[in-house]
N, C-alpha and C positions, 0 to 999 in steps of 0.2 A: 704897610697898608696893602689892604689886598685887593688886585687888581679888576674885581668882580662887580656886576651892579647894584648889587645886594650886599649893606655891610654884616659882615657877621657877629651880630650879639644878642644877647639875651632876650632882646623883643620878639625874634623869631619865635623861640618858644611858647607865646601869646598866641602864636596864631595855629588853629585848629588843623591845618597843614602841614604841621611844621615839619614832622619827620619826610616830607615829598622836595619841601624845600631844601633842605639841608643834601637832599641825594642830587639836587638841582645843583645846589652848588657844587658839588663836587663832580658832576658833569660837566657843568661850564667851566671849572678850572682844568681838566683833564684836556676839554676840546679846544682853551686857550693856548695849553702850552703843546698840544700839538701842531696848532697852526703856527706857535712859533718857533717848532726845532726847525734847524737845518742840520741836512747832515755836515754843508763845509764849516760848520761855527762852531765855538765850545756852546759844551751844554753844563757849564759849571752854573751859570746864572740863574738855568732851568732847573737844576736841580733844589738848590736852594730856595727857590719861589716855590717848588712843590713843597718842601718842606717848611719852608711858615706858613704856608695856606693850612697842614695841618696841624701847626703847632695851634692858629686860630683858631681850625674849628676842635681841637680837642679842649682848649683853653675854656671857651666858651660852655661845652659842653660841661664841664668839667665844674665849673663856677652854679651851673645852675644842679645839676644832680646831689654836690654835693655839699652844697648850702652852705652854713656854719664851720664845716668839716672843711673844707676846702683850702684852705691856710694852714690848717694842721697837718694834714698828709703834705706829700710830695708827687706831681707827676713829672715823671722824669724819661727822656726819650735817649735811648741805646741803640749799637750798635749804626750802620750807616745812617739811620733816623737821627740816631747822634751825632755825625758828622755831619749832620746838613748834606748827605748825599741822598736823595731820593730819585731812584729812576720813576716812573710810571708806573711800574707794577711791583714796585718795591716792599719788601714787607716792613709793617710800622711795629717796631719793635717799644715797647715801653709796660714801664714798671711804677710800679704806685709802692712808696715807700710811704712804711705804717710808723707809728710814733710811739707805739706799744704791740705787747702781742694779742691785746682787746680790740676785738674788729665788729664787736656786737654795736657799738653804736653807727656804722656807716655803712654795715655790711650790706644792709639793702639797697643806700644809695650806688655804692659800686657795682651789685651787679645791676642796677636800672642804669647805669653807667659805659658800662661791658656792652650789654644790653644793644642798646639805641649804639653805639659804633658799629655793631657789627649788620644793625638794620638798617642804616642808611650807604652801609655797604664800605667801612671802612678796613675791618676784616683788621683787629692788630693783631698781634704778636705780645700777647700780657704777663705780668708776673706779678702778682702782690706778695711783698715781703717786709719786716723789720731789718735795721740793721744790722743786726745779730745775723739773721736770716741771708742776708745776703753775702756778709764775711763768711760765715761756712759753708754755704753754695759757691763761693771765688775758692777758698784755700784747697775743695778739692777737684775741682774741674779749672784747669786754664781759661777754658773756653768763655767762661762765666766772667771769670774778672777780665779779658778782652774784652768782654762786652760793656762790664763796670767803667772801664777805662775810657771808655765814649760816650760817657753820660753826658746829657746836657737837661738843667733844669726848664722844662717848658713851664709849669707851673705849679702855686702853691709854697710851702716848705720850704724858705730860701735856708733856715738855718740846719733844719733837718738835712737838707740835699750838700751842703758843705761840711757837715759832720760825716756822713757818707765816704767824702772825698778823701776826710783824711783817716780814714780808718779802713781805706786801698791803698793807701801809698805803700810804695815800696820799702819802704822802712816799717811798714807793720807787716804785710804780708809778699809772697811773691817780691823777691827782689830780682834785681834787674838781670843779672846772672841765670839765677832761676829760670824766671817766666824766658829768657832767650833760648835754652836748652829747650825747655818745652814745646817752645814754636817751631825750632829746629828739626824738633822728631816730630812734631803735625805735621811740616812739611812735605816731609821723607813721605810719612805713609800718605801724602794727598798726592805726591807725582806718581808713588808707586800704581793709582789707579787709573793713572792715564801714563801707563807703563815708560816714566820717567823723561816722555818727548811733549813737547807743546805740538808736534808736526803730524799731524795726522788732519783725516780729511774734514771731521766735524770736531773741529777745537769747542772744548768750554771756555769763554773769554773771560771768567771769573775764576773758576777753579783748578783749570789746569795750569802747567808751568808755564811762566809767562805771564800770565793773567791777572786781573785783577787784586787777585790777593794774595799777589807774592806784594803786589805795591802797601799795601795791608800790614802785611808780615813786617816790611823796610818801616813802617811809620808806628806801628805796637811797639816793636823792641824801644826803636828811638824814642819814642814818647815816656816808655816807661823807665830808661833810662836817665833822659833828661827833662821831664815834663812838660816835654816842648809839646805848642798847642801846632806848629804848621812844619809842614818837612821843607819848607825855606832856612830853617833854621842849620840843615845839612852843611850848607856853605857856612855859617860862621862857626860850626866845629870841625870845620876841617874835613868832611866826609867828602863833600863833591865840591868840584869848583864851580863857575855859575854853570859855564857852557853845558856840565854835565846832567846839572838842576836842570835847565831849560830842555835838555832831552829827556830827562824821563817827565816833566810838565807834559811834552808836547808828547810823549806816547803815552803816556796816561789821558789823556784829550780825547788821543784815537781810541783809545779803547772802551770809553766813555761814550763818544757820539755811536759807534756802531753798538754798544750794548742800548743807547736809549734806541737805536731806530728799532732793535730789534725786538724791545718790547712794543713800538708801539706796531709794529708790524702783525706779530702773532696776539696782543694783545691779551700779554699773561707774561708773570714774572719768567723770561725764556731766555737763559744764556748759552744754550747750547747754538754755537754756528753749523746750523746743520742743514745738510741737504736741499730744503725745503727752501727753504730762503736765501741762500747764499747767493742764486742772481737775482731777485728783487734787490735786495740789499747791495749789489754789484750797478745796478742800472742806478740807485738812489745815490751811488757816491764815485758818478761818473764814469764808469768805464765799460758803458756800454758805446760801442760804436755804429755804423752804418755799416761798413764792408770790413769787419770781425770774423773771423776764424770759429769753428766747431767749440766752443767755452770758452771763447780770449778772454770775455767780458767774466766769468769766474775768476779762472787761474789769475787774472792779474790782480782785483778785489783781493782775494785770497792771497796771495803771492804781498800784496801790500802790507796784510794785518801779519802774515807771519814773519817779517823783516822786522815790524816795529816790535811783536813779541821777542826776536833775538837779543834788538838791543836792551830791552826791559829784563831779559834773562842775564847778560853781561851786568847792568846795570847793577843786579840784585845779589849776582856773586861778589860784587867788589865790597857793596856796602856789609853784607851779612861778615865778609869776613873781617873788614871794618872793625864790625862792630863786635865780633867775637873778642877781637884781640883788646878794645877798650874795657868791653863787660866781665869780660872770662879773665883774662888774661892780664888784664891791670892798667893805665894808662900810660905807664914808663915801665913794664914790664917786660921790654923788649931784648928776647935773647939772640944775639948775632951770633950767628957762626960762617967763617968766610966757605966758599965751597972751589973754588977756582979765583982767576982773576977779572972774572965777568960778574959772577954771582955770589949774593949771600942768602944763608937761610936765616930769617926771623920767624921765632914761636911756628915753625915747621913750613913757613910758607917761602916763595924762590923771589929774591928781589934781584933787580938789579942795580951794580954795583953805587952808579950813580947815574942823571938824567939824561948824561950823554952818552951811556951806553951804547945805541944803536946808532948814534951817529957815528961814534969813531967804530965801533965794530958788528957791520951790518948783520953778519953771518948769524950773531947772539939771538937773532927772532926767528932762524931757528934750530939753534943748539940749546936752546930754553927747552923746548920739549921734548930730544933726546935726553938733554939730564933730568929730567921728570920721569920718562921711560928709565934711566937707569938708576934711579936714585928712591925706591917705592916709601920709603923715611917720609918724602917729601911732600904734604897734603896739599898742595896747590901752588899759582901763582897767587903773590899779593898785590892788591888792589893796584898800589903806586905800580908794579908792573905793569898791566892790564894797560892802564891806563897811555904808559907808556908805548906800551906795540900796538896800541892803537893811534895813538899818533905818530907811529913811525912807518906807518904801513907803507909810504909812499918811498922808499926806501926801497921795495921789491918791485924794482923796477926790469924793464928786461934785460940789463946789463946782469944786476945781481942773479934773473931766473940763469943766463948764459953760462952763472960763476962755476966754475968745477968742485968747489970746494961748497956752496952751495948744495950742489947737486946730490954729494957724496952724504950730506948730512942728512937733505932729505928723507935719500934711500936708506940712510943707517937708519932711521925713522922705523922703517919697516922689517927692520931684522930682528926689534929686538924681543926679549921672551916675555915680555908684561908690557902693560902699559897703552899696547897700541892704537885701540879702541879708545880710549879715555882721553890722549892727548889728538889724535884728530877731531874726536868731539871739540875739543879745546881748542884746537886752532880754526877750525868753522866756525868757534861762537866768539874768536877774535878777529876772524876776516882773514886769518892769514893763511888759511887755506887757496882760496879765490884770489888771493891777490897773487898768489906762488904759479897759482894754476889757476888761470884766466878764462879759459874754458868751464872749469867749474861754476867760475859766479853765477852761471845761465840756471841753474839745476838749484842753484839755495833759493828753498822757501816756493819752488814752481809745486803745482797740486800737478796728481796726474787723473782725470778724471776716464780711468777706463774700466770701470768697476772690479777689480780687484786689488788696484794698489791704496790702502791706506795711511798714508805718510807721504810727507814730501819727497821731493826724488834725493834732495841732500842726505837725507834722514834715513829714506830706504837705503840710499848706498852705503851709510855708517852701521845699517842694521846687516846689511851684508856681511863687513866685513867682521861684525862682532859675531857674526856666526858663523864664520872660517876661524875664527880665533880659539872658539869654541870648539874647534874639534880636535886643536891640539891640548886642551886640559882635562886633566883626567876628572877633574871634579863634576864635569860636564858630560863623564864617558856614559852616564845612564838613557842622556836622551837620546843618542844616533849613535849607538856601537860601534856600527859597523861603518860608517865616517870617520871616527877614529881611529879605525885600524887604518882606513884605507891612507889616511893624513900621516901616518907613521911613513907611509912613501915616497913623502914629497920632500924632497931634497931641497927646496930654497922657498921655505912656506910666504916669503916675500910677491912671491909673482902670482899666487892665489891673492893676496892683500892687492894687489897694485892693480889686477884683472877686476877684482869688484870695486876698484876703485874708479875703474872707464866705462866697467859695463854698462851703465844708461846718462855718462856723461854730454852723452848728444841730442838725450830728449830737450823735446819741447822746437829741436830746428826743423825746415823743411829738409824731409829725405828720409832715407834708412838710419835709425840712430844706432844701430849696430855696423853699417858702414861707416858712418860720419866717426863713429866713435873707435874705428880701429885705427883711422887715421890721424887723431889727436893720441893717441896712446902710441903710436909709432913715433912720432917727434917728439913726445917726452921720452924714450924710450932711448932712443937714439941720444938727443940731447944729454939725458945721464946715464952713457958709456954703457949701458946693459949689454950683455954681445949678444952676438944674433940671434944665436938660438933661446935665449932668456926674452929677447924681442917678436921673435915670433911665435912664442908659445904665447904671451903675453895677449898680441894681436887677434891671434886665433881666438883665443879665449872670448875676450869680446867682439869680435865678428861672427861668432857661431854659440854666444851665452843664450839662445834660445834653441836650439838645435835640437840638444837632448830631452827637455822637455815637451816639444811641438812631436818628435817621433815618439817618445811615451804614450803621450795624450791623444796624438790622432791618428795615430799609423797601427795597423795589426802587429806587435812585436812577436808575434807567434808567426811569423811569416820569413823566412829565411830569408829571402831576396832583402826584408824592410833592415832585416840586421848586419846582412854584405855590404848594404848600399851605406848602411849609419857607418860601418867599421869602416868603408874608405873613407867618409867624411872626417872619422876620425883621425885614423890612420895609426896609432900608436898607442899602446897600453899607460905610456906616462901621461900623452893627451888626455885619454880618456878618465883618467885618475883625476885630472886638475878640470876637467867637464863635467865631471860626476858632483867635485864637493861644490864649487860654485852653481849648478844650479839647484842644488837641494837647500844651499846658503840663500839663495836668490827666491827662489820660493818662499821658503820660511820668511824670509825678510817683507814681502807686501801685503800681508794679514798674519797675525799667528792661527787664524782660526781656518785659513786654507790648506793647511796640510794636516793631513789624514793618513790613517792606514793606508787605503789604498795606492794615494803617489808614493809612502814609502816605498809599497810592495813592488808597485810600477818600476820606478826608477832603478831599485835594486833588481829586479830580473834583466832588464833593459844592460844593468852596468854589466852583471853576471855571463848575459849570451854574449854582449860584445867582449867581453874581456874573453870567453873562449871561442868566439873567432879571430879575434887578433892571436892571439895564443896560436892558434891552429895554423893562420897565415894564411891569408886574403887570398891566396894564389887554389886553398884548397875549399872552398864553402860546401857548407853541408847543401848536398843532394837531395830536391824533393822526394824522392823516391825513399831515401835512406831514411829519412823523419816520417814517412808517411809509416816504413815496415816498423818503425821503432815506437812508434806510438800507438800503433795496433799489437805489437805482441808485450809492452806493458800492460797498457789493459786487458787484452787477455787473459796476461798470469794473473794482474791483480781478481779477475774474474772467479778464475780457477779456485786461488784461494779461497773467494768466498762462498766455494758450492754451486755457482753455478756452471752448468754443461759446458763444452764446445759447442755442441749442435746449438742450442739455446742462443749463445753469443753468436754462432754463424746465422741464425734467422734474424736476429736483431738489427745483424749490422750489413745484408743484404741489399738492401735498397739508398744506404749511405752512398754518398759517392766518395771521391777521394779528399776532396776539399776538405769536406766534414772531419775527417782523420788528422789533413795538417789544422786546422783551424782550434780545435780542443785537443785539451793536456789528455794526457792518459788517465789519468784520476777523473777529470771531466767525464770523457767516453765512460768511463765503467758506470759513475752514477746514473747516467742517463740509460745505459744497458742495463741495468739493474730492474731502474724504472720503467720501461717500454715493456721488457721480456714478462712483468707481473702485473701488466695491462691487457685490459679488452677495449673492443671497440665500444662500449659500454661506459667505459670508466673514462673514456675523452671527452673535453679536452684535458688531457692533464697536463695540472698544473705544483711545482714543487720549488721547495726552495730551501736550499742550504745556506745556513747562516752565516759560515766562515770559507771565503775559499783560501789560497794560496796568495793571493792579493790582497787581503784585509777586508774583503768588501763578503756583500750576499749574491747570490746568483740563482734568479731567478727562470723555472727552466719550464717552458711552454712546449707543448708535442701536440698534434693533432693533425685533423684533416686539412689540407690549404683551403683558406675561402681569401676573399678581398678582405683587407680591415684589419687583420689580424696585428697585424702593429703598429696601427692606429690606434685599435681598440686594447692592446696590453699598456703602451706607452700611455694613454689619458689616463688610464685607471691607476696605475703606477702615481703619474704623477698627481693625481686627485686624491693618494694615499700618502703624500707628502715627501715622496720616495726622491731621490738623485738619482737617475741613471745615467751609467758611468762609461755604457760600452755595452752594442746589441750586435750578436751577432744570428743573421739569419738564414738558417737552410732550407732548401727542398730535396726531400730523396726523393729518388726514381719512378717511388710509387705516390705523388703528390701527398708527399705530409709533410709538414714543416717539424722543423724543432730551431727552436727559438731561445738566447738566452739571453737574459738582462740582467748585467753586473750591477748591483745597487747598492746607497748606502743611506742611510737616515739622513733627513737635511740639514742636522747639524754637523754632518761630516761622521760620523759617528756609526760603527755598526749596528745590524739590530743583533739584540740580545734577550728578547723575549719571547717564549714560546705563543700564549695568546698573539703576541704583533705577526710572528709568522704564519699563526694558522686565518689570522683574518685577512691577512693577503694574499694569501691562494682562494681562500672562498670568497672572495669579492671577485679578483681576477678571474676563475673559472665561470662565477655566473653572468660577467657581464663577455664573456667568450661565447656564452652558451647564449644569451641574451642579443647579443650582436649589438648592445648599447653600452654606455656609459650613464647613469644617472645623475641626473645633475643637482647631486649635494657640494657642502661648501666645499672648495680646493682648500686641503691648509698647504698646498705649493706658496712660499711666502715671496711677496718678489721685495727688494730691499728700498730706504727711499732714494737712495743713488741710483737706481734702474731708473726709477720714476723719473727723475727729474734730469737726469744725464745720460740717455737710452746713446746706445752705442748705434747708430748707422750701418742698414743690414748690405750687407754682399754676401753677394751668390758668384761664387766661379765654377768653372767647369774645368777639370784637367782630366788628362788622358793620364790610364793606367801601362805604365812602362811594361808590362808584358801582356796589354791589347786586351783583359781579360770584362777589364769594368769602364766604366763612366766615373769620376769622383766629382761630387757636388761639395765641396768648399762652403758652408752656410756662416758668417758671424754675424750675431744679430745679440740683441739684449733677451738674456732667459725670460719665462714665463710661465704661468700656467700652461698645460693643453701645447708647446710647442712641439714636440716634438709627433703627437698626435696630428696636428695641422699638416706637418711636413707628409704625415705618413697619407692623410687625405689627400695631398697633392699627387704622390704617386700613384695612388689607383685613379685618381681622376686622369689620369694622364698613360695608364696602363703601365705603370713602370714597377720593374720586378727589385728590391730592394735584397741586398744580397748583405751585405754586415752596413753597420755605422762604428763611426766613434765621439763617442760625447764627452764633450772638455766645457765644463762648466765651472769658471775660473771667477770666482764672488758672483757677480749677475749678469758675466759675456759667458754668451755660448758661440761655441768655436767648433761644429761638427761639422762631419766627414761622414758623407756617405758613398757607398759605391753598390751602382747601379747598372743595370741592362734594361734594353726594354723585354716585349715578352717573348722574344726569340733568343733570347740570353745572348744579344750583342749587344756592345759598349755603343751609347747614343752621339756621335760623331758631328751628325748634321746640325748647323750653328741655327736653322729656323726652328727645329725640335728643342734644343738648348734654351732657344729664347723663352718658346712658348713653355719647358718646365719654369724657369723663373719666373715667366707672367703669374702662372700656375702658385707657386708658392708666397711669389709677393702677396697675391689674393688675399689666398688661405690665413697667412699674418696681415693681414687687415693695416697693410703698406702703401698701397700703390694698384 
């Protein structure tokens, strides 16, 4: 009966309104059942009231369009329309089954049928077909008889729609074997596009791993197996016991109620958990507080739904392999083979011996995944295992973390030459990772919302360590060469695995989680016998895993002093070896779409000067003087060779001061010498740009007269062209000109590579030079919707230049259109002489570095002038 004022039948149609009515009704059942969701209730009751409200009004409709006809066909409702799951914006999936392939007598009724659904705003999902029609649409698309398989007769054709039934069964087509292989490889290629994690920061709740329709997958094969109509039936074959039923009920619930809120939130069929909504939907399901932290009220939302997708993922390996071995493999086709006295292998999976296993020998939870590590034969654990070290967990307790024989198994974990990647994922998605290492549980499933990491932090530190793993296989030698040569050095590839294994083990605490985190890595460390030198390489590591990336990214590495000061921090060519792969590992690991050319380029010139100053010996640093005469008389030769004078080169480079010589390569200086020496004052501003430098990136090179604005006015325009700028370095010679350069790259990370894009970005740049304006067409600068909605909190610091020469302004704030334009208007409103920057633009945190004088070219000291540039900039970003 449906719950409305208005019963629904054929009388409506009498009345000259009808079709206004009919969208009435479907309005006041839409704004019934959203006054009755809650997010703490099931929404199973909801869902099925939506769908007989449509099964009514198609019924009805259905009865009157098609007259006579109506008992001859079949309307029949698929897919989740068929399972009586309808969310809110659900698509209504159904099929009109014919009773011949003669459609001439009804054809007009169905489409006035078609028609008026989709006027009154029903919008289905239609197919008309005969039987016939339908068995060769199932036998060659899976997809098709999935859907067959969820048929449920709404109306019409009872004998028809039963004749249907049985000419899908598995014994006519798709048998159960079959259709399970085929779902198996759907599977594969649906994780492969949510590149094989559920843990990333905007989950699909339906399609990615985890999700929805892996629950889907668990109830096709089974259904089609055993023609069971409910997955209760799991417990009386044996699959799950209740308790296990009752949790995948109860995450299936959640996954349910936060998919209905979130339709009816965005108000459109929307399963993506993204951005946009993640704290509406965080305050709807309680966890928003009064005196909350900077996201508590997301990360813990988030941190909720991604615990309950783990265990839906455990869930779903046990049963799939289940059901491999009943469908595939035969229901007493069980081949044992003993492997030890703890374990056997069945149809290639690791059981154990028997129930008691981990009581009498606790060690076995985790010598399980060392013989997985050494035994690659072996396609997994079986389910009864699983099952088992999940109820054993409490077994790792801290007498057993204290065991030595524990401890040794552990680390043999990490020694060995396959596997190691695969079985940590494994013991994360059994808990016995966290329960081993207590410290860990903090970090499974936490979001980190600092706009560039995309995965959880459990997830990014397994992404880590699959990409130090990656550098020992040759199969892998194409994407980082030169990581694998350098990983050929490291004498105990264990202590790179164990390093990304703490690196950001301390987020989410109060404090430094690179301090926090050397001191949990010290007492494991300790604890399993590593010596000290294996311990404190270890510590270092995570103590200083940000180090080499922060001096890449913000520091002048063209600056001898920035590479004396890195090489002490380092101190040692094998440090720097095991600092180099973890953080090129550590990067790659928080987006794959943040590394680029240019941090390769970065990081390897970075590794390359410190590694020949440690070479050289700290005690001898190259000499400004000595880089300054070495980088003038390469570019000279290089000059020479190309025709042009000495005299020529000595007018060019007259008015330069010295800085300018240490500050650009020798290849730099010549192009710019090239350029100036075949200039007039005429042909300024010039503006030029090479597509490729020595970094991966473009370099954009600006010369002309000094006025105000000049790097205001390049940087807007820049970034009004869609540009990244990656690194500006800014001079004045003697005789006030500037030369200016800006490393850039496309904003998909990406070089440019097109001659029109280069010549349109010099003649934009030069005329709004010449112009003294920026025009205000559209910016395609894209900002992402995680800037939007989870803007990073700006700081401004001020630090003193260790050789007294600049001011350094410290800015981290959320990127933007026009930012770095704004900062540049702060300076001239403020009279401040800008001498280089470095821009770290890391997903949508910008983290630059400027250094500054005022206009007497001294470093700005006084904390009242300090304040007042911040007030100045806070302004300008429209903050404070």
């Amino acid at each position: 009966m449906t719950p409305l004022n208005k019963t629904i039948n054929a009388a409506i149609f009498a009345e000259k309104d009808s079709l206004q009515q009919f969208k009435q009704l479907l309005k006041q059942n839409d704004a019934e059942l959203r006054q009755k969701f809650n997010p703490h209730k099931s929404v199973s009751d909801l869902l099925k009231e939506k769908s007989d409200f449509v099964d009514d009004i198609l019924s009805c409709c259905w009865r009157h369009f098609l007259g006579e006809h109506a008992k001859q066909l079949s309307l029949i409702a698929v897919g989740g329309y068929g399972r009586r799951e309808l969310f809110p914006y659900s698509d209504i999936d159904i099929v009109v089954l014919l009773n011949s392939d003669d459609t001439s007598p009804y054809q007009e009724a169905l489409s006035n049928f078609f028609t008026f659904l989709w006027d009154i705003g029903l919008k289905p999902g239609q197919s008309v077909r005969t039987i016939e029609q339908c068995i060769e649409a199932a036998i060659s698309d899976q997809t098709i008889i999935t859907s067959l398989m969820e048929n449920r007769l709404i109306t019409g054709n009872t004998a028809l729609h039963e004749t249907l039934n049985q000419q899908i069964a598995p014994n006519k087509i798709w048998p159960s074997d079959q259709f399970f292989a085929a779902k198996m490889d759907e599977q594969r290629q649906r994780y492969a596009k949510f590149h094989d994690t559920a843990y990333n920061l905007e989950p699909n709740i339906k399609e990615g791993p985890g999700g929805l329709r892996d629950r889907q997958v668990i109830a096709w094969v089974f259904k089609r197996h055993y023609n069971s109509s409910t997955l209760k039936e799991l417990i009386k074959y044996g699959f799950l016991p209740e308790s296990e039923y009752l949790e995948l009920v109860a995450a299936l619930e959640v996954l349910w109620r936060i998919r209905y809120a979130l339709h009816l939130l965005t108000n459109r069929c929307e399963d993506r958990l993204i951005f946009d909504y993640q704290r509406d939907l965080a305050r709807q399901f309680g966890f928003s507080t009064e005196h909350q932290e900077y996201n508590q009220d997301v990360e813990q939302f988030m941190q909720f739904y991604f615990k309950t997708v783990l265990g839906l993922e455990r869930l779903n390996e046990m049963l799939l392999q289940l059901f491999n071995e009943r469908f595939v493999s035969g229901e007493v086709a069980y081949n044992s083979i003993p492997l030890n006295d703890k374990f056997v292998v069945i149809n290639g999976y690791l059981e154990a011996i028997d129930d008691t296993l981990f009581e009498r020998h606790p060690l076995a939870l985790l010598e399980l995944f060392l013989i997985l590590e050494q035994n690659s034969s072996i396609k997994g654990v079986r389910a009864i295992t699983i099952r088992l070290v999940r109820k054993s967990l409490h077994l790792i307790d801290d007498a057993f973390r204290k065991n030595k024989d524990a401890n040794r198994l552990f680390i043999e974990t990490f020694r060995q030459p396959r596997g190691i990647t695969d079985q940590l994922r494994r013991m994360n998605r059994y808990g016995v990772l966290a329960t081993y290492i207590p410290c860990f549980a903090n970090i499974v499933a936490r979001m980190q919302y600092d706009l560039f990491h995309i995965y959880t932090v459990d997830e990014h530190t397994l992404f880590v360590i699959r990409n130090l793993r990656r550098f020992a296989l040759e199969k892998h030698f194409d994407e980082l060469p030169f990581c694998n040569d350098i990983f050929l050095l490291i004498s105990k590839p264990e202590i790179l695995y164990l390093a990304g294994l703490f690196h950001d083990i301390a987020k989410g605490r109060n404090g430094d989680h690179s301090a926090i985190g050397e001191e949990f890595a010290r007492d494991f460390c300790v604890q399993h016998d590593l010596s000290p030198h294996d311990t404190n390489l270890i510590c270092w590591l995570v103590r200083n895993h940000l180090v080499m990336s922060m001096t890449a990214q913000r520091k002048d590495i063209g600056d001898p002093d920035v590479i004396h000061q890195f090489a002490q921090t380092v101190g040692s060519i094998e440090y720097l070896n095991h600092l180099y792969l973890l953080t090129v590992a550590d990067i790659r690991a928080t987006n794959p779409e943040l590394w680029n050319a240019w941090k390769d380029a970065l990081l390897k010139e970075l590794y390359t000067v410190t590694y020949s100053a440690l070479h050289r010996g700290l005690q001898n640093p190259v000499a400004l003087t000595d880089r300054l005469l070495e980088n003038k008389k390469e570019a000279k030769e290089e000059l020479i060779k190309l025709g042009i004078s000495e005299p020529v080169i000595l007018k060019s480079w007259q008015h330069a001061n010295d800085d300018y010589f240490l500050r650009y390569s020798a290849d730099e200086i010549a192009w710019h010498t090239i350029a100036i020496a075949s200039s007039s004052e005429d042909d300024l501003p010039l503006v030029l740009l090479r597509p490729q430098t020595q970094r991966g990136s473009a370099e954009v090179f600006v010369y002309t007269k000094n006025e105000e604005a000049i790097f205001s006015l390049s940087t807007a325009t820049l970034d009004q062209l869609g540009l990244t700028i990656l690194d500006a370095r800014i001079m004045t010679t003697t005789d006030d000109y500037v030369l200016n350069s800006f490393l850039v790259l496309e904003q998909s990370g990406k070089p440019i590579n097109e001659l029109f894009r280069e010549v349109h970005i010099c003649t934009v740049l030069r005329n709004n030079l010449l112009l003294r304006e920026v025009k205000k067409h559209k910016n395609i600068h894209r900002q992402s919707r995680q800037a939007k909605h989870f803007p990073i909190p700006t700081s401004i610091q001020f630090h003193a230049d260790p050789l007294n020469r600049h001011t350094i302004i410290e800015l981290i704030t959320t990127d933007h259109a026009g930012l770095l334009s704004k900062i540049g208007r702060a300076f001239v409103q403020k009279g401040i002489h800008l001498h280089s920057a470095k821009i770290t633009t890391i997903g949508s945190r910008a983290e630059d570095m400027f250094y500054i004088t005022d206009n007497q070219s001294q470093p700005i000291t006084d904390a009242v002038k300090q304040e007042q540039i911040r007030e100045e900039i806070l302004k300008m970003l429209e903050i404070g």
